[in-house]
Structures are given as C-alpha cells and as structure tokens.
N, C-alpha and C positions, 0 to 999 in steps of 0.2 A: 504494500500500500504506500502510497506517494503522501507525503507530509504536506500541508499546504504550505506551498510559498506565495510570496510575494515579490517574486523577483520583478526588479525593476519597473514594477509600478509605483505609482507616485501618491502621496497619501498625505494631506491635509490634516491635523490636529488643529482646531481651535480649543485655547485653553490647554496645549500640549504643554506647556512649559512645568506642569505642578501636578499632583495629585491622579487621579484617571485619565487624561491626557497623560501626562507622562509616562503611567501605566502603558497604556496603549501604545505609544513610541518606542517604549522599551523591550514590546512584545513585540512589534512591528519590522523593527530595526534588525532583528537577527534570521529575521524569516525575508528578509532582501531588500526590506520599501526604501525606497526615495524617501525622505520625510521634510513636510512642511511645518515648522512647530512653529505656531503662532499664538500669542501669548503679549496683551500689551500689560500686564500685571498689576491690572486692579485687584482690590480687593474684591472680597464679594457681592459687596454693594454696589460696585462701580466707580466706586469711589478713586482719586489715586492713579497712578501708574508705577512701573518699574522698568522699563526696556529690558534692563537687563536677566530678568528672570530666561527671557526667552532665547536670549542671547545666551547664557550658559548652559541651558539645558540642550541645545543647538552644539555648544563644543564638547560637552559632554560626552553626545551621543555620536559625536565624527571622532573623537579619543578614543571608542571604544571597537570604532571599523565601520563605521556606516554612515550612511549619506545622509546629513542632516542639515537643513538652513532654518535660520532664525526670521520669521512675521511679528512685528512688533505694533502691527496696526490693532484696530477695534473694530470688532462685532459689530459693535453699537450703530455703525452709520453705513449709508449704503456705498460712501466711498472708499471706509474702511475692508467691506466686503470686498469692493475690485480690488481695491491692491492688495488681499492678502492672496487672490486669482490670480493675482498679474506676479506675484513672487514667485507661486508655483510653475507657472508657463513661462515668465524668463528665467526661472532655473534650472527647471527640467523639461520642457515643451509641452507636458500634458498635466493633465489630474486625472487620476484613477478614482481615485478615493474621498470623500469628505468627510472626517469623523465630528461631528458638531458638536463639541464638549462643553465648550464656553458660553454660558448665557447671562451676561451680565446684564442686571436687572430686567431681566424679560426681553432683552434685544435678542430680534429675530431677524436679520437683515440678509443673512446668507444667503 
C-alpha cells in the first residue's frame, strides 16, 4: 500500500504559523508539500500583529528539509486574501491546497 504523499503540491496554511496550522505544516512538510505558512500574528481577537511569528515558523520548517515561505498578510480583508494567492503562485506557480485555519474575528475573506 502507497502512503499518501504530497509531493510537490502546494498547500496554503492560514494561521500556519502556531498551534493547528503549524500542526498541519509539520504533518504536511515530510509527506512533500510546498508550504505557504501565512500567519500575520494577531492575537485571537484580532487584535495586534507579529510578522514574525510567520516568519520563523517558515525557517523553521526549511531547517528541517522542506519547502516553506512565510505570508504575513491578513485574512481579514479581501486584499489580504490576494496577496496571500499571489505568494503562493509567485513562489511556487500553483495552489493545491487551502487549509483555512485562521479566523480572526469571524473574517471570512478567502
């Protein structure tokens, strides 16, 4: 029986940078994905930002042998939504995958 991979599909995490998001990159990542970890690191309210949340869990997960870039945009807005599209497609030419993790305050924009 063939294990599933993920080889070289591209796979989107919002909210990748922390908690179940990062789960899922960390599952993701050894099974072959591309991975987009986007993450502009509010709090749970929406409150705030961190860039860099998203940004180390991104070199993190390239330390450990896989393909990872860091999205530091927001859910929240619908131009946030394009550029975290537009990261994946000028970094790897497609998206496979969307994992919708991140919903800061009820933002549904994707």
């Amino acid at each position: 029986m063939n294990p599933l991979r993920f080889d070289d599909r591209v796979v989107v995490i919002t909210g990748g940078a922390r908690g179940l998001g990062r789960a899922y990159a960390e599952l993701l990542g050894p099974l072959g994905a591309k991975l987009v970890i986007n993450d502009n690191g509010s709090a749970l309210s929406g409150a705030g930002s961190d860039v860099g949340v998203a940004v180390e869990a991104a070199a993190a997960l390239r330390s450990s042998g896989f393909e990872a870039v860091a999205s530091t945009d927001s859910v929240a807005t619908p131009e946030g939504g394009k550029a975290i599209i537009e990261c994946a497609l000028d970094t790897f030419g497609r998206i496979d995958v969307l994992s919708y993790n991140a919903d800061v305050g009820g933002a549904h924009q994707l």
